[in-house]
TORKOLDREN-802075 format. One record per residue (C-alpha): residue in one letter; x, y, z. Coordinates in Angstrom, 1 decimal. Example, Ala and Ser with C-alpha at 12.3 -4.5 7.8 and 13.67 -1.06 7.14 Angstrom:
TORKOLDREN-802075
PT   residu       px       py       pz
PT        a     12.3     -4.5      7.8
PT        s     13.7     -1.1      7.1
END
This chain:
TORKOLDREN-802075
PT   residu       px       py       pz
PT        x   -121.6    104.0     68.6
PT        x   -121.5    107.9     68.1
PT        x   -121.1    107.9     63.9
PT        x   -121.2    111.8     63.6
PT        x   -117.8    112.7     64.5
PT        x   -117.2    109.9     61.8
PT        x   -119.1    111.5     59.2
PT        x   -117.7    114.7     59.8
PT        x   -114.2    113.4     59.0
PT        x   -115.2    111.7     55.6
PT        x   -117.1    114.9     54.5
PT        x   -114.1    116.7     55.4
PT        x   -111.9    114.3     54.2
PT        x   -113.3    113.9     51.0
PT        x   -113.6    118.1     50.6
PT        x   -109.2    118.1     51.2
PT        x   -109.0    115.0     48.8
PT        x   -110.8    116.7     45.6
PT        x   -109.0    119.8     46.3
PT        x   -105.3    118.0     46.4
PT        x   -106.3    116.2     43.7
PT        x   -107.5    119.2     41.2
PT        x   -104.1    120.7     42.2
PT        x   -102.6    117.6     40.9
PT        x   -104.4    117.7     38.2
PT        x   -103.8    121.0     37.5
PT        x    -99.7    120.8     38.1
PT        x    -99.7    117.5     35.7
PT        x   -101.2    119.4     32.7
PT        x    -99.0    122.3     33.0
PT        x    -97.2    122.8     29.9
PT        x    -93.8    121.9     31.4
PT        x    -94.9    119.8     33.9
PT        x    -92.3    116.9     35.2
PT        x    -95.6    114.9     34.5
PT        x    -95.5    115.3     31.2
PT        x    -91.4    114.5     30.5
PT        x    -91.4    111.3     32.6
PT        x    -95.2    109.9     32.3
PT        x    -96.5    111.1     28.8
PT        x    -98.8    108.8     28.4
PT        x    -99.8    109.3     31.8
PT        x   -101.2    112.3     31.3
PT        x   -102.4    112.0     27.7
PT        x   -105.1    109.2     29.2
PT        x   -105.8    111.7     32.1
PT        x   -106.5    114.5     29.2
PT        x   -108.7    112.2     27.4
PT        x   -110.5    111.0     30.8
PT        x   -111.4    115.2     31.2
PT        x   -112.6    115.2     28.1
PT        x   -114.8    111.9     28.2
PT        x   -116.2    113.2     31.8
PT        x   -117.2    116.5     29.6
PT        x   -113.9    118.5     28.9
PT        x   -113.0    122.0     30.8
PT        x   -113.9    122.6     34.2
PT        x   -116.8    120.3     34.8
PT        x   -114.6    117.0     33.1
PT        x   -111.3    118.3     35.8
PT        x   -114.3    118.6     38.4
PT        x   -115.2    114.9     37.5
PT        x   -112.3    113.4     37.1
PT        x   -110.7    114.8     40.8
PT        x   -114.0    113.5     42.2
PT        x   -113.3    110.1     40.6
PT        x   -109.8    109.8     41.9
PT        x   -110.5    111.1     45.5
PT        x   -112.8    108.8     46.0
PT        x   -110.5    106.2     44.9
PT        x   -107.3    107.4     46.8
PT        x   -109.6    107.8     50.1
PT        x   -111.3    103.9     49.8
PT        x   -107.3    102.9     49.1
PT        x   -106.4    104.6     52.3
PT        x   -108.6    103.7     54.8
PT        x   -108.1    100.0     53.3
PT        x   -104.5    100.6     54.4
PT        x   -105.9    101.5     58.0
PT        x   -108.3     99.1     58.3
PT        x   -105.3     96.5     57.2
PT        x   -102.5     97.9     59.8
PT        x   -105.4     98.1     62.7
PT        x   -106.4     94.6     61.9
PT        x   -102.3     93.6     61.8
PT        x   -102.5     92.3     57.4
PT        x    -99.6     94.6     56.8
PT        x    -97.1     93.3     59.2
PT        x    -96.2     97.2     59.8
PT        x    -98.1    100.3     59.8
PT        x    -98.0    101.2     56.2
PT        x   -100.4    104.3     57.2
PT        x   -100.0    104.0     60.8
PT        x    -97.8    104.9     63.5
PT        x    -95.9    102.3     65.7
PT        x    -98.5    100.8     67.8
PT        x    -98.7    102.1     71.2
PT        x    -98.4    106.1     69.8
PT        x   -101.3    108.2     69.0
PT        x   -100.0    110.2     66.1
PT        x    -96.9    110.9     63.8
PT        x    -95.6    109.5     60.9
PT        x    -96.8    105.4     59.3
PT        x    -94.4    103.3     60.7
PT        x    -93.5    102.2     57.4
PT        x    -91.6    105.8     56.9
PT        x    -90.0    105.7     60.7
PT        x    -86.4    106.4     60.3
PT        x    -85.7    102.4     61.5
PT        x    -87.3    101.3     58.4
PT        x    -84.4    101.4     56.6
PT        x    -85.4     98.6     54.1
PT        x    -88.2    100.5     52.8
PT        x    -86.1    103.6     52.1
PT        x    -85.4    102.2     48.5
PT        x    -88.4    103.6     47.5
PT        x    -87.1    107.1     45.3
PT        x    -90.4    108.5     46.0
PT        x    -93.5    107.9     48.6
PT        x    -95.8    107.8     46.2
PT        x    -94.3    104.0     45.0
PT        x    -95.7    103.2     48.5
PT        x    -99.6    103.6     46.9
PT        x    -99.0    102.1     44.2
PT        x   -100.9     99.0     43.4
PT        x    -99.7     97.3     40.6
PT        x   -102.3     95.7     38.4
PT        x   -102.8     93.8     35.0
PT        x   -104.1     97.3     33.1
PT        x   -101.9    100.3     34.3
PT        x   -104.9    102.3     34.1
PT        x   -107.5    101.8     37.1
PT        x   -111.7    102.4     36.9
PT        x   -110.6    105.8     36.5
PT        x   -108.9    105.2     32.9
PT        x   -105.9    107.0     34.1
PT        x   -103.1    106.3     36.2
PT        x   -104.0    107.9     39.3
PT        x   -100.6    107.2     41.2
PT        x    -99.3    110.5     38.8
PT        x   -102.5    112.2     41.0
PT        x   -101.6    111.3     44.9
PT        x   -102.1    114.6     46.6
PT        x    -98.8    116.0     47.9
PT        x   -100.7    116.1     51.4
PT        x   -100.6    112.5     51.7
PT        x    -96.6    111.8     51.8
PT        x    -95.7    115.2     52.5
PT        x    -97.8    116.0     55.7
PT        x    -95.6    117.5     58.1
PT        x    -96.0    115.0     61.5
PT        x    -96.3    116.5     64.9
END
């Protein structure tokens, strides 16, 4: 098996993840941000997580690092899980049988998972500690690309 073109992608991949992810990062510390109104504490434990990873630049650098990785091992768990048939439907996939376009679990006949307010709830994994490895909540950090890619 040809594991270059493979290679290529997760370089690239994880490039476009710490980028979207500073951005977050840098939206949710805004002094106004909606992230700080509706998720506080949220973003206090994501402040103190930049400074434990050595404040300023270098601690946003390490801490957007951090979380990329994590959001890219979630996702291609989720594609590993719809290729293999564990989700029942394609919760990062298409419909079976088409090459591209939006997960399946977004297609407009998926009505019962429009309850969701906001795509991000789809990431979400709930878990004992709110707080993952990271020490913050990194569903306040899922790069806008990721629910808000425009399908062809």
């Amino acid at each position: 098996m040809e594991t270059a073109p493979l290679k290529s992608f997760a370089t690239w991949a994880r490039t476009a993840l710490i980028r979207e992810v500073a951005a977050r990062i840098a939206v949710a510390l805004a002094p106004a941000s909606p992230e700080r109104v509706e998720q506080p504490s949220a973003v206090a434990a994501l402040e103190k997580a930049i400074r434990a990873a050595g404040g300023g630049d270098a601690g946003r650098r390490a801490v957007a690092d951090k979380v990329a990785y994590t959001w890219f091992n979630r996702v291609i768990a989720l594609r590993f899980m719809d290729a293999n048939g564990y989700t029942g439907i394609g919760v990062v996939s298409p419909e079976r049988g088409r090459e591209g376009g939006q997960p399946e679990v977004l297609a407009p006949k998926q009505k019962s998972w429009r309850h969701y307010p906001d795509e991000r709830h789809l990431f979400s994994v709930k878990r004992k500690n709110a707080a993952n490895n990271c020490g913050i909540s990194i569903e306040v950090l899922l790069p806008d690309a990721i629910t808000h890619h425009r399908y062809r």
